[in-house]
Gaussian input, Z-matrix of N, CA and C with variables (Angstrom, degrees):
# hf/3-21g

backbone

0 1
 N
 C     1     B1
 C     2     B2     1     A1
 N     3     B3     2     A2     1     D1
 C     4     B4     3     A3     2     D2
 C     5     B5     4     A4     3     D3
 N     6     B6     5     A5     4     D4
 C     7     B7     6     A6     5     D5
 C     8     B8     7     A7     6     D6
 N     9     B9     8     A8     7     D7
 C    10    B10     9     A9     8     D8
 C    11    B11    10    A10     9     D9
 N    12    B12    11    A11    10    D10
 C    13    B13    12    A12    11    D11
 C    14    B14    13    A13    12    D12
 N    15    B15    14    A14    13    D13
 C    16    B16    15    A15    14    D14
 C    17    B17    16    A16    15    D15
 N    18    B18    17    A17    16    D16
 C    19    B19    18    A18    17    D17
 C    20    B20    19    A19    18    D18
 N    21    B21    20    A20    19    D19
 C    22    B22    21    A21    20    D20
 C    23    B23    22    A22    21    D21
 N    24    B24    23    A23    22    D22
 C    25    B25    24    A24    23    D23
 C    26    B26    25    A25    24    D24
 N    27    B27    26    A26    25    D25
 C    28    B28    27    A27    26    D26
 C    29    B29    28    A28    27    D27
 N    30    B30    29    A29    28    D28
 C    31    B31    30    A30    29    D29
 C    32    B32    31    A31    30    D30
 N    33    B33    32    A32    31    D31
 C    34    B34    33    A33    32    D32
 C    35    B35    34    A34    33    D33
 N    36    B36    35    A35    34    D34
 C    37    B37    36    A36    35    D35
 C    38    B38    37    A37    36    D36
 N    39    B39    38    A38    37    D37
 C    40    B40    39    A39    38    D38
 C    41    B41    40    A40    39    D39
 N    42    B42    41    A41    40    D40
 C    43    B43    42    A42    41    D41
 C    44    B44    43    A43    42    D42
 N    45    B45    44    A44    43    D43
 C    46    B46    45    A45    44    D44
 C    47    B47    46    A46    45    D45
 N    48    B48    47    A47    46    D46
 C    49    B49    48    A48    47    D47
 C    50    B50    49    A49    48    D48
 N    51    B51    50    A50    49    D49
 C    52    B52    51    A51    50    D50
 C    53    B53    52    A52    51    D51
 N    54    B54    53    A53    52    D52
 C    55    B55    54    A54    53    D53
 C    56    B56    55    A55    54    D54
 N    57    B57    56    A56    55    D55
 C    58    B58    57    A57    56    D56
 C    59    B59    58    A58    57    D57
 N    60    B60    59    A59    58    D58
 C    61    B61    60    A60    59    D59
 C    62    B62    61    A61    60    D60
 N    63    B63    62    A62    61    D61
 C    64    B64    63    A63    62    D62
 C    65    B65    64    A64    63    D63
 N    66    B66    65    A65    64    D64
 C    67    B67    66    A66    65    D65
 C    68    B68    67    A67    66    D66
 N    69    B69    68    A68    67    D67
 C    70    B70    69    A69    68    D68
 C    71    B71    70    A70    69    D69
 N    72    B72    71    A71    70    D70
 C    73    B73    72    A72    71    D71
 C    74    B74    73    A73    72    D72
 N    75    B75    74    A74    73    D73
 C    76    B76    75    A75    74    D74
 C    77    B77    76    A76    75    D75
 N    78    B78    77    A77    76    D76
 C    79    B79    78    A78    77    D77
 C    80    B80    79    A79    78    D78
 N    81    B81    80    A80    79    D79
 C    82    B82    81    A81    80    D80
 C    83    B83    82    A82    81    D81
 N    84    B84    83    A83    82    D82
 C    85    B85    84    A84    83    D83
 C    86    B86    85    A85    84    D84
 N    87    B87    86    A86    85    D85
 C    88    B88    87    A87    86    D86
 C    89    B89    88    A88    87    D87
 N    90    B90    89    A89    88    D88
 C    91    B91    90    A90    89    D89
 C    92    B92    91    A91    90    D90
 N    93    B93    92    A92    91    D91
 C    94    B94    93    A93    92    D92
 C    95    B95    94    A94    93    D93
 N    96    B96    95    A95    94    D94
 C    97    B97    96    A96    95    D95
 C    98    B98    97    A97    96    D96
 N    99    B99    98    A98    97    D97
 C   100   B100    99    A99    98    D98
 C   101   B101   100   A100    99    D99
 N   102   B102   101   A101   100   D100
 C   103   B103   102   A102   101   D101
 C   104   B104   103   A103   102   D102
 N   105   B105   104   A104   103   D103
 C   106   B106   105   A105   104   D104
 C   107   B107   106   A106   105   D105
 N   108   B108   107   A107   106   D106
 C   109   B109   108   A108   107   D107
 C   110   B110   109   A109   108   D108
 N   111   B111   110   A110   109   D109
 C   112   B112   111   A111   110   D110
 C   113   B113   112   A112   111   D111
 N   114   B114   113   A113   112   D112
 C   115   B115   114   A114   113   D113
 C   116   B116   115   A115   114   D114
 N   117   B117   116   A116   115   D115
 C   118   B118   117   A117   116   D116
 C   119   B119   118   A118   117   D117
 N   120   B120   119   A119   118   D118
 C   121   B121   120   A120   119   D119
 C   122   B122   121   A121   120   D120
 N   123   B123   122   A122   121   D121
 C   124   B124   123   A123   122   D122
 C   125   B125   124   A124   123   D123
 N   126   B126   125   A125   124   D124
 C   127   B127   126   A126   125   D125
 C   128   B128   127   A127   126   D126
 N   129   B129   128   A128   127   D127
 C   130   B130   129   A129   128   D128
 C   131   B131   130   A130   129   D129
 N   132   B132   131   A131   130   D130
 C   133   B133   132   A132   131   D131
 C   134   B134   133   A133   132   D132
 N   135   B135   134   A134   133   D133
 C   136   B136   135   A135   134   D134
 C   137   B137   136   A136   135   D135
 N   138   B138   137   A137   136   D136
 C   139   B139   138   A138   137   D137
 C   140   B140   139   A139   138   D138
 N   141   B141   140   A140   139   D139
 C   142   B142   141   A141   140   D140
 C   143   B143   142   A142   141   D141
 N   144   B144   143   A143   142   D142
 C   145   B145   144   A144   143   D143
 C   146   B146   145   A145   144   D144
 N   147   B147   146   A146   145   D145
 C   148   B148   147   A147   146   D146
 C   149   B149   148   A148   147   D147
 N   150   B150   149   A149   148   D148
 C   151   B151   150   A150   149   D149
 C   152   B152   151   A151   150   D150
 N   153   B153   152   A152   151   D151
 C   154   B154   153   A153   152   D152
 C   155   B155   154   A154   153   D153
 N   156   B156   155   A155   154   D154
 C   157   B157   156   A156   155   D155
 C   158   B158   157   A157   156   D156
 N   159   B159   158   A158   157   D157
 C   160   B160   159   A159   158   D158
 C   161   B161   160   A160   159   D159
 N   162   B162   161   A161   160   D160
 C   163   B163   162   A162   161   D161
 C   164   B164   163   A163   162   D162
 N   165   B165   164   A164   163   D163
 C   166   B166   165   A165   164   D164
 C   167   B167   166   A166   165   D165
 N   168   B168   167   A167   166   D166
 C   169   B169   168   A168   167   D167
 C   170   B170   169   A169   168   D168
 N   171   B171   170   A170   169   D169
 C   172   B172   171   A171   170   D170
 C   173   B173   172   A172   171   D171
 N   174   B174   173   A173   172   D172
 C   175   B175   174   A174   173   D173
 C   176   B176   175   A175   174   D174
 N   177   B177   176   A176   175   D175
 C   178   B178   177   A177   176   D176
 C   179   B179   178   A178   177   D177
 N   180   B180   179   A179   178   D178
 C   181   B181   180   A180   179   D179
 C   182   B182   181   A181   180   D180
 N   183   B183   182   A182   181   D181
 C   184   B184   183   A183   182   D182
 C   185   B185   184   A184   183   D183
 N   186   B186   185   A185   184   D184
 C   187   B187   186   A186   185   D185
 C   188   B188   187   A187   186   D186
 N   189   B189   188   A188   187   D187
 C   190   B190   189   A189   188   D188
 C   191   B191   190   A190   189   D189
 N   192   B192   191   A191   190   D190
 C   193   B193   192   A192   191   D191
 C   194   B194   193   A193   192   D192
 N   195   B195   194   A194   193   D193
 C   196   B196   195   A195   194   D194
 C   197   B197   196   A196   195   D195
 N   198   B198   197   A197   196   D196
 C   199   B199   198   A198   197   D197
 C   200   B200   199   A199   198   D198
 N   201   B201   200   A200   199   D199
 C   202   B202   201   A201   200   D200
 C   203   B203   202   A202   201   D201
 N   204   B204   203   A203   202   D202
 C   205   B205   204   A204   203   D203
 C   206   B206   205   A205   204   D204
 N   207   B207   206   A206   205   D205
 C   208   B208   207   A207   206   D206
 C   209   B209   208   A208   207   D207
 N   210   B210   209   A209   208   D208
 C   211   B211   210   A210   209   D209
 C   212   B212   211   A211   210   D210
 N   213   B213   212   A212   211   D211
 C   214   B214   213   A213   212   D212
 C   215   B215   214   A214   213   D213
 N   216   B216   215   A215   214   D214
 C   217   B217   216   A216   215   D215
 C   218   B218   217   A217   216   D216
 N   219   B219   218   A218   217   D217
 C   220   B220   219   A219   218   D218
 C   221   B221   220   A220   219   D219
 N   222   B222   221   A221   220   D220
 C   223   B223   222   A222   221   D221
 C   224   B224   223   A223   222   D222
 N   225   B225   224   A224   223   D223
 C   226   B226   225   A225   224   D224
 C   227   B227   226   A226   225   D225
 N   228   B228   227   A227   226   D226
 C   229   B229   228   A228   227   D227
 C   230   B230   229   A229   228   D228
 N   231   B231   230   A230   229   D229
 C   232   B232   231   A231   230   D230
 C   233   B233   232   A232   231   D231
 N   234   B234   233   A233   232   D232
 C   235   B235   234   A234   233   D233
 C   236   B236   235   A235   234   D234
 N   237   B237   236   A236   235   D235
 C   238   B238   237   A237   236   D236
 C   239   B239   238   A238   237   D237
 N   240   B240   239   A239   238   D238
 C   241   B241   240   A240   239   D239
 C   242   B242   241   A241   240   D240
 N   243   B243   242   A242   241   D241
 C   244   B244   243   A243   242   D242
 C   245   B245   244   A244   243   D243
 N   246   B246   245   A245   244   D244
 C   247   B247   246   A246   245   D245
 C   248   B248   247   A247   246   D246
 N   249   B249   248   A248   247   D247
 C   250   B250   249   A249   248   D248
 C   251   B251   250   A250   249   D249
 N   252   B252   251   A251   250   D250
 C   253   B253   252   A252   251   D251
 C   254   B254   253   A253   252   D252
 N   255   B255   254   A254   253   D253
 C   256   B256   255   A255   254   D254
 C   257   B257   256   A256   255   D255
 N   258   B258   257   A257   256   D256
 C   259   B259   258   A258   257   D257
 C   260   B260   259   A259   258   D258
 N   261   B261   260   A260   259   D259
 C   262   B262   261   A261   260   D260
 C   263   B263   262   A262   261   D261

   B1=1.4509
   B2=1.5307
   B3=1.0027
   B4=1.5318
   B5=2.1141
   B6=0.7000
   B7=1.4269
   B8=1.5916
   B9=1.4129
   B10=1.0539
   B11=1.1044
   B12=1.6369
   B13=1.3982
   B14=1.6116
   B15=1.8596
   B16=1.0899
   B17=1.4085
   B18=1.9801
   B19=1.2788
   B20=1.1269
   B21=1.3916
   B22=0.8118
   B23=1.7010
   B24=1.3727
   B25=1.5655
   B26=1.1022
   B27=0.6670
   B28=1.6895
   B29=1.9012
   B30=1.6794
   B31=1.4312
   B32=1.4720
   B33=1.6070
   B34=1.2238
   B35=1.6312
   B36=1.7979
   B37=1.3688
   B38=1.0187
   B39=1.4038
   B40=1.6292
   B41=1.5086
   B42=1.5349
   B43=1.7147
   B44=1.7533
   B45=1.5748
   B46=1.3582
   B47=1.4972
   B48=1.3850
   B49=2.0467
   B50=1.3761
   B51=1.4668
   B52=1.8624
   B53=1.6954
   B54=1.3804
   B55=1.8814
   B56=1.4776
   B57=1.4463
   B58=1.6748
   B59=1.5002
   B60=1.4827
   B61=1.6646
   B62=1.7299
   B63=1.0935
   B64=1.6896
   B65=1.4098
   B66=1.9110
   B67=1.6728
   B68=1.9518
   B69=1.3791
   B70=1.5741
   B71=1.4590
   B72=1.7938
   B73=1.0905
   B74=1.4703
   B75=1.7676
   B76=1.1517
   B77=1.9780
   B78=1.3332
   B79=1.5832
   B80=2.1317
   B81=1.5193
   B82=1.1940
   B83=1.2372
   B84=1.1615
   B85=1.7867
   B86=2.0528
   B87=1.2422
   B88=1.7437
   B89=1.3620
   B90=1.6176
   B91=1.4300
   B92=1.7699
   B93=1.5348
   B94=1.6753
   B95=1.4539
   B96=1.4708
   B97=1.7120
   B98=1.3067
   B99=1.3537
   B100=1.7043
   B101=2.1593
   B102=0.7910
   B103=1.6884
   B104=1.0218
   B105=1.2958
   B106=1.9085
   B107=1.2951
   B108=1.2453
   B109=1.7109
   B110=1.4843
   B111=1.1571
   B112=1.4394
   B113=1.8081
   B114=1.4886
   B115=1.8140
   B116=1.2599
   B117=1.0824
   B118=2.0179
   B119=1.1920
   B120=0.9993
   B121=1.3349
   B122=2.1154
   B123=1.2224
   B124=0.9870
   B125=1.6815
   B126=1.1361
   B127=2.2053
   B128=1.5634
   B129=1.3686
   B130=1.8541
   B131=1.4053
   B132=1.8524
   B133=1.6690
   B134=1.6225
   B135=1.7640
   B136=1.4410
   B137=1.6637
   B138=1.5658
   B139=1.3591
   B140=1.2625
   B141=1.3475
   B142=1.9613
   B143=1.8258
   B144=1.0733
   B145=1.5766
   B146=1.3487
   B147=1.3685
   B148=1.3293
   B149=1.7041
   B150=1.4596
   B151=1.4609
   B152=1.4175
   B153=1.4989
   B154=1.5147
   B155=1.7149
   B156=1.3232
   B157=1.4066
   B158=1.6092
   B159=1.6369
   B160=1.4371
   B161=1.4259
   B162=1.0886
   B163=1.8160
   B164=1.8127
   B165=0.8864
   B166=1.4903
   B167=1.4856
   B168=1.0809
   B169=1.6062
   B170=1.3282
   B171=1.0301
   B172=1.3487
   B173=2.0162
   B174=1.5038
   B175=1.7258
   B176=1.3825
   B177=1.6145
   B178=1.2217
   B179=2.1239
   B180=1.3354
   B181=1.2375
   B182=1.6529
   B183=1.2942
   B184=1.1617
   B185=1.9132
   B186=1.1731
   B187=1.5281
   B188=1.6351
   B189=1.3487
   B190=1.4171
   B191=1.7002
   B192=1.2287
   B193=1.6012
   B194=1.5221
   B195=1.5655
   B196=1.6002
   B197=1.4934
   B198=1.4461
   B199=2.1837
   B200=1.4961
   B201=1.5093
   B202=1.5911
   B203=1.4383
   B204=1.1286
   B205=1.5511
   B206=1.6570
   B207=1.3615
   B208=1.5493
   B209=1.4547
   B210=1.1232
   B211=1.3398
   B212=1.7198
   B213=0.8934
   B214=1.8344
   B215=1.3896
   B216=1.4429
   B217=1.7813
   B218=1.3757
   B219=0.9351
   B220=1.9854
   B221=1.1645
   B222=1.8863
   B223=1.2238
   B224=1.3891
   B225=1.2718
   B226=1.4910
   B227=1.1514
   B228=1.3608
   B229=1.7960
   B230=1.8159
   B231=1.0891
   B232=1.5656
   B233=1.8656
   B234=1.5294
   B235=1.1885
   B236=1.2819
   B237=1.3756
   B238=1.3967
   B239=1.5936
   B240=1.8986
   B241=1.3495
   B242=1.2624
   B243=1.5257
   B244=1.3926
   B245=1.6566
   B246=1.1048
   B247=1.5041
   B248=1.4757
   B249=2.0435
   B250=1.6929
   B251=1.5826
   B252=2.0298
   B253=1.0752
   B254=2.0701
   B255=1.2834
   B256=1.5172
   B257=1.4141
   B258=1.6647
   B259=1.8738
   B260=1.3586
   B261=1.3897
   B262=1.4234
   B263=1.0245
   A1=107.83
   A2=122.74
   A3=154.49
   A4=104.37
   A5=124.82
   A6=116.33
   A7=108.67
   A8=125.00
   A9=129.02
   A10=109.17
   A11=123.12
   A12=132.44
   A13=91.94
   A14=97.94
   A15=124.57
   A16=111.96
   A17=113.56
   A18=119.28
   A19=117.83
   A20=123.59
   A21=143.31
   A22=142.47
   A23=117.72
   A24=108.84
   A25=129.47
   A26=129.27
   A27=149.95
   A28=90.92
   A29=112.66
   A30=104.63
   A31=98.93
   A32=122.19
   A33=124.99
   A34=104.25
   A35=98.84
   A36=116.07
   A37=130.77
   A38=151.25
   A39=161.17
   A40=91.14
   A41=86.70
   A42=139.09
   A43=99.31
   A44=116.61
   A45=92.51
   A46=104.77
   A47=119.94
   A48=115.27
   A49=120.23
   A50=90.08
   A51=112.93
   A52=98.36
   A53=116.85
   A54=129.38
   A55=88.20
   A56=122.90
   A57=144.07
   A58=102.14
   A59=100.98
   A60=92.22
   A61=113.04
   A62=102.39
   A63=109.64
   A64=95.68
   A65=122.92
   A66=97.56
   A67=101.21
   A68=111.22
   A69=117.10
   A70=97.21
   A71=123.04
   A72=132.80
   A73=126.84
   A74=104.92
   A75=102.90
   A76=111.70
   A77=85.46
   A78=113.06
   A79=86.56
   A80=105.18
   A81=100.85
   A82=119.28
   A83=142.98
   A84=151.75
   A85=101.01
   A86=105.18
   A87=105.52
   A88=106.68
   A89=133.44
   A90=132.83
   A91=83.91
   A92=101.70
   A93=127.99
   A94=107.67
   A95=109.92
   A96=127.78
   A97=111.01
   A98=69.24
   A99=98.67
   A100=96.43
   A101=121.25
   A102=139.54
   A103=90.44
   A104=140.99
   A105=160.62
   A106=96.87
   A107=122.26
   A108=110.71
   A109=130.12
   A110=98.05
   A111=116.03
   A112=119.70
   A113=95.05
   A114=101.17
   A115=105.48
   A116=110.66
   A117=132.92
   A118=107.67
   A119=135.79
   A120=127.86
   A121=110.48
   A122=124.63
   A123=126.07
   A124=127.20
   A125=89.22
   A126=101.95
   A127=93.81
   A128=95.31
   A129=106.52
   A130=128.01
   A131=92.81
   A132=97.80
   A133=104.23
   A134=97.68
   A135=99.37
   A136=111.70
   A137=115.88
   A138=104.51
   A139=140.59
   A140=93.29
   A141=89.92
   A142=97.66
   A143=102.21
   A144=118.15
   A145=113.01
   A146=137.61
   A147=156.12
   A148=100.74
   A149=121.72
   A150=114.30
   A151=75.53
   A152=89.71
   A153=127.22
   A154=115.00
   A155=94.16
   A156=103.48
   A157=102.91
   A158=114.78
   A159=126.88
   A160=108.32
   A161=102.44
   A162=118.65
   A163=112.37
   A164=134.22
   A165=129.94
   A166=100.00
   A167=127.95
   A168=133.84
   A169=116.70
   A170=140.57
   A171=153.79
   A172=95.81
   A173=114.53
   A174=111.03
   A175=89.27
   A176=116.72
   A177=123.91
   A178=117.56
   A179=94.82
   A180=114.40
   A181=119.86
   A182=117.49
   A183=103.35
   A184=94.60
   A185=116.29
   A186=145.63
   A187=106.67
   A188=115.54
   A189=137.46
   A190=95.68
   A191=113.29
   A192=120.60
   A193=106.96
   A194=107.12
   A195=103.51
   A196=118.43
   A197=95.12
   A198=94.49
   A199=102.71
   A200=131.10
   A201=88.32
   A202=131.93
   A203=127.10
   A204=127.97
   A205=98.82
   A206=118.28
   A207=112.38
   A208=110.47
   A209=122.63
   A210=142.47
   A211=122.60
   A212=104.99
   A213=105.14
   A214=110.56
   A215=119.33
   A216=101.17
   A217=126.48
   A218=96.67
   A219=110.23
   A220=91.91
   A221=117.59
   A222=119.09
   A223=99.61
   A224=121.11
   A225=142.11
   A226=119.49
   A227=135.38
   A228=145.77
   A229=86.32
   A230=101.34
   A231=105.42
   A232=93.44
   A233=94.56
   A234=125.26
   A235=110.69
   A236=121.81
   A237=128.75
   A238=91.77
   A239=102.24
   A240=122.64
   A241=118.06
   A242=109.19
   A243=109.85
   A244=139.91
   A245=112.82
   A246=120.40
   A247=106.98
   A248=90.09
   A249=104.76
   A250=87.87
   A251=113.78
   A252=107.95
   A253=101.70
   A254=107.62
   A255=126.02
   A256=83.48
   A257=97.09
   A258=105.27
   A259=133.04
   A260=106.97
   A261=113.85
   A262=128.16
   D1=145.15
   D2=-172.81
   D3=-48.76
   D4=140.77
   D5=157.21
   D6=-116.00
   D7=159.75
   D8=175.56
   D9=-165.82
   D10=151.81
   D11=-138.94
   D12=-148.26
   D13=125.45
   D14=-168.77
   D15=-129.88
   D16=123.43
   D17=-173.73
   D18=-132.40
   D19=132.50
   D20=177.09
   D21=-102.88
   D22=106.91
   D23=177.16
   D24=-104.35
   D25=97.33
   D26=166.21
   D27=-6.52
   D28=127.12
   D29=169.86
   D30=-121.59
   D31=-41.58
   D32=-163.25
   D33=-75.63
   D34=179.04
   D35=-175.50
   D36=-79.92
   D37=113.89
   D38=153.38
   D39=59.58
   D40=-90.86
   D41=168.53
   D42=-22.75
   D43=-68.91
   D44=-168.62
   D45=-83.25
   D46=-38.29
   D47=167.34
   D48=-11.44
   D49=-65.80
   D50=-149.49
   D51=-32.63
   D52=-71.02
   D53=-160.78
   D54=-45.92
   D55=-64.81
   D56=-154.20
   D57=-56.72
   D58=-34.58
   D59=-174.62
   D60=-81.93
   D61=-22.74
   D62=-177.21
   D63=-80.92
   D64=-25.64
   D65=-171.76
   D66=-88.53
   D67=-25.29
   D68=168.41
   D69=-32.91
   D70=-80.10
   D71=-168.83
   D72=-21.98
   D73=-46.16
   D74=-170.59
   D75=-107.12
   D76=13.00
   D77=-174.29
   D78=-80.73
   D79=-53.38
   D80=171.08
   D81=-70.62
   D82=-49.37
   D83=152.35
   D84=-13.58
   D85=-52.59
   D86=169.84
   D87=-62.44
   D88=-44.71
   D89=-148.25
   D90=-59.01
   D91=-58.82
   D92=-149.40
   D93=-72.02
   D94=-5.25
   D95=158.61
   D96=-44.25
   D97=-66.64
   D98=-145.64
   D99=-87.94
   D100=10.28
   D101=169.99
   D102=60.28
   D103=84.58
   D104=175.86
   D105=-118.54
   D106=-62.20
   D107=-175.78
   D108=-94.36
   D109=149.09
   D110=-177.87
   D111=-106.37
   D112=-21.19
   D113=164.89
   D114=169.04
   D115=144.69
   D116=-160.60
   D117=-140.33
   D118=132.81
   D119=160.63
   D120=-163.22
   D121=154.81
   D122=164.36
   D123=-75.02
   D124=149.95
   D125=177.21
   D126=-74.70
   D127=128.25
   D128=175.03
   D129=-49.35
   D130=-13.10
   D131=-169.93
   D132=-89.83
   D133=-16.09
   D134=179.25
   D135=87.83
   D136=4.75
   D137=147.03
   D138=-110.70
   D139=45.24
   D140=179.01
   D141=-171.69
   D142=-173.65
   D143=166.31
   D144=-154.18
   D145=163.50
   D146=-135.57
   D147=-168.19
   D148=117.67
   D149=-179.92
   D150=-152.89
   D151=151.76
   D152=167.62
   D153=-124.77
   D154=125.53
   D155=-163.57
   D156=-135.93
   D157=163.58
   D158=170.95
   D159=-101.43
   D160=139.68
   D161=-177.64
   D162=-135.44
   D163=137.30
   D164=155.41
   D165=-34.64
   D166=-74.54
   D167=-145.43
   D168=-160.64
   D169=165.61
   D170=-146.59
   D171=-75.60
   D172=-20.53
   D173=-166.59
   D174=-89.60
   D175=-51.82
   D176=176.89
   D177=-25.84
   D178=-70.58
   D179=177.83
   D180=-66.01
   D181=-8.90
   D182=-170.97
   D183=-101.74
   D184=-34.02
   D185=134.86
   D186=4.60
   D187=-64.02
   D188=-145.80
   D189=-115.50
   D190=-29.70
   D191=171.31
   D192=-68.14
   D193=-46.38
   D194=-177.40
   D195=-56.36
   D196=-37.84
   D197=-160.80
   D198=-72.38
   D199=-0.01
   D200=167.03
   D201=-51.56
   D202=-165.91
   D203=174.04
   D204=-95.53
   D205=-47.11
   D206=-174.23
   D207=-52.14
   D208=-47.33
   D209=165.05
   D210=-41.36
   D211=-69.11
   D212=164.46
   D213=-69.55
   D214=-27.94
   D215=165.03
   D216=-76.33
   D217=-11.06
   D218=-178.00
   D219=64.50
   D220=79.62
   D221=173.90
   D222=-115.88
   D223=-20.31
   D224=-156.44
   D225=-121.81
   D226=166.73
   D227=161.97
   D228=-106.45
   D229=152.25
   D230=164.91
   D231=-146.53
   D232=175.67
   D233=-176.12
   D234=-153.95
   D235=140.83
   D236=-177.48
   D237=-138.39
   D238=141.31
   D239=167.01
   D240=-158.36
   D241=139.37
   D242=168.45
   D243=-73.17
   D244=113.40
   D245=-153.01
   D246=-123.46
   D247=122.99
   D248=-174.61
   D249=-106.85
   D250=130.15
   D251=171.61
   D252=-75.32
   D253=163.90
   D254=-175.07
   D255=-92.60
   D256=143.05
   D257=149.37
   D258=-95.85
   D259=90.15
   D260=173.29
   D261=-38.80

């Protein structure tokens, strides 16, 4: 299955973030349920996040990119890409 890599920048304010970022969190807590991710983590500056996830296919993933909460609030810019890890 496919991996694909989903980013996120934080656009909105503190104030409107704060709730959105705790429901993102557990928006990822479902991905990692259901074994979707492969690695998540936040930007150090604390405006964005970066996850790598499995999808069937490019509809799949773009699908699974939409439902965060930052995302349907238009709190965020996102980006979605398909990502082959290299063998080191």
């Amino acid at each position: 299955m496919p991996y694909f890599v989903r980013t996120i920048l934080v656009t909105g304010s503190e104030d409107e973030v704060g709730p959105a970022r705790r429901e993102h969190l557990s928006h990822l807590a479902d991905l990692a349920a259901a074994g979707k991710i492969r690695a998540a983590g936040a930007f150090a500056r604390g405006d964005g996040y970066l996850e790598i996830f499995e999808a069937r296919d490019l509809f799949e993933a773009e699908a699974i990119a939409r439902t965060s909460p930052l995302v349907i609030l238009g709190l965020g810019t996102w980006m979605l890409r398909e990502w082959e890890e290299l063998p080191l």
